[in-house]
N, C-alpha and C positions, 0 to 999 in steps of 0.2 A: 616195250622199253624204248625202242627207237622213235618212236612218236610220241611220247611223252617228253623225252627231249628234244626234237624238234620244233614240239611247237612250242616249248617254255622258253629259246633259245630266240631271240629278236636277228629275223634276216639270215635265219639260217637256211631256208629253201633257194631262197635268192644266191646265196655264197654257195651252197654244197650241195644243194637240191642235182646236180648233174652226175653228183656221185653216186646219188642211190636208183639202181637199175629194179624199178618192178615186173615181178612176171607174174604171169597167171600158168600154174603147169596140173597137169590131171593126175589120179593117183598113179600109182608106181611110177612116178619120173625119177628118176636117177640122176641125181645131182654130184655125186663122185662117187667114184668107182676106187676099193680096195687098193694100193698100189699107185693108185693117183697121187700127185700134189695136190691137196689143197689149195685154190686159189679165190676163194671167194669166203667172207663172211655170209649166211643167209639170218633175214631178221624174218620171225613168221608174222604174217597180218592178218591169216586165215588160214587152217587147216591143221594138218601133223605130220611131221616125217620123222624119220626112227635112223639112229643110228645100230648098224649091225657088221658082223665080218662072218669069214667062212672058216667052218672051223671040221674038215675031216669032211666035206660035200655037207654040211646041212648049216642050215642058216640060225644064228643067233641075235635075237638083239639084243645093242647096247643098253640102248639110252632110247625113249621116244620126248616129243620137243611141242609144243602149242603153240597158242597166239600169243603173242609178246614176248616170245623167247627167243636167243638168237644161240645159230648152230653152225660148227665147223668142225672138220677134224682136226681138233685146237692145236696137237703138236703138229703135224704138217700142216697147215695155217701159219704157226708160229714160226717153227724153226723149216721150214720147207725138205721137211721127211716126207717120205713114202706115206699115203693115210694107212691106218693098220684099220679104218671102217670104211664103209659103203654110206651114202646118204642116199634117203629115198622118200619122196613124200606117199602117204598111206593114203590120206584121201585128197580130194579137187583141191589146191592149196594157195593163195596168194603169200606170196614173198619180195623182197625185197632183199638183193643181191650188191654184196658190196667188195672191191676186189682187195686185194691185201694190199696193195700200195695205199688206196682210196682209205681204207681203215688205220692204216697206220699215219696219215694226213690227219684226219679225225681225229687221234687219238691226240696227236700232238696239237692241235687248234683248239679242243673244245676240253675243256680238262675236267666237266662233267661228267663228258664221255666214260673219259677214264676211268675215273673215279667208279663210277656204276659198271663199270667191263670187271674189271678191278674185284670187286663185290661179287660178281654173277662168280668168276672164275672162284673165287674162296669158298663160297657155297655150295660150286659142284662139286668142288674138292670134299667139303664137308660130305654130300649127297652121295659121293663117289665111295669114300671109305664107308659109310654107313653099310649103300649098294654091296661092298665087299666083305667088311664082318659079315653081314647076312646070309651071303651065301655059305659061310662057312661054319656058322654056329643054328642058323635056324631050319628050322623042316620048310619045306614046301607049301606045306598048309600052315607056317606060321607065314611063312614069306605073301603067300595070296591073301591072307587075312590083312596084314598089313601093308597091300595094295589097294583091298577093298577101301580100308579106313584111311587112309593119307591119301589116295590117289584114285580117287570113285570114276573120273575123268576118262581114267585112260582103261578103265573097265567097257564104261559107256563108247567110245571112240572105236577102240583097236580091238582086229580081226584077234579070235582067241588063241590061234595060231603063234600071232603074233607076243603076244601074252605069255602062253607056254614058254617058247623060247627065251624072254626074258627072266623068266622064272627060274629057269634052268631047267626045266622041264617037258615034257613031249604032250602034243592035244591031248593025247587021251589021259595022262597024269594028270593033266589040269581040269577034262571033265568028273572024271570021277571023284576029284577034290570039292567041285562045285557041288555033289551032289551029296556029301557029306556033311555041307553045311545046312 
């Protein structure tokens, strides 16, 4: 997302090029921690990291995130609350790190920006409710099938481990779903 506007955007490396801080970080880095504020937008350029929280000592995740996606714990990002997730990249990951002042400059200069911020937030919204009927109306094994077909990606990517928990379910629920397909 963020380089598709950049580069359609004439002199925008030159003006704001100072604001986007790239890192290269290896799997499991931890980019906020549960309880943390939020301070940083991340845009991904390579790799995946997942959004998760702790729920009774075992780890669930939220949301997982790819290249060209951008990822924060939006309400403390937003309104500077406590994160109720963790951020963590899953594998080798290039990113491109951007701070809430730096983003909120952006948002108000380039009205592109926005516009497209704007879009991404309605559609997780959309993603998000969808993510939340499911869990409450479909089985497990409707919910992995319609993983498999909408999101073959994050089959191929992420540890199964990983997977389970998003499912709402434990590894070995999820292998012996696999094996019934």
């Amino acid at each position: 997302m963020l380089d598709r506007l950049t580069d359609s955007i004439p002199g925008f490396r030159d003006k704001y090029g100072h604001l986007l801080k790239e890192k290269s970080i290896g799997a499991k880095t931890t980019l906020l921690l549960e309880g943390e504020m939020a301070r940083y937008m991340y845009f991904i350029r390579e790799g995946c990291l997942r959004l998760w929280f702790n729920k009774d000592g075992k780890d669930i995740t939220f949301q997982f995130f790819f290249e060209s996606q951008s990822v924060s714990s939006i309400e403390s990002f937003i309104d500077g609350k406590p994160s109720l997730f963790s951020l963590e990249s899953i594998e080798p990951s290039r990113i491109i790190a951007v701070s809430k002042n730096d983003f909120n400059l952006l948002l108000q200069e380039i009205p592109e920006l926005k516009e497209n911020f704007q879009k991404i937030l309605i559609q997780r919204l959309g993603h998000y409710a969808r993510l939340f009927l499911s869990r409450i109306k479909d089985s497990p094994m409707e919910r992995y099938i319609d993983l498999l077909k909408n999101y073959p990606h994050i089959v191929d990517r992420v540890p199964q481990h990983y997977i389970a928990s998003y499912l709402g379910i434990t590894a070995v629920s999820l292998s012996r779903l696999k094996k019934r397909l």
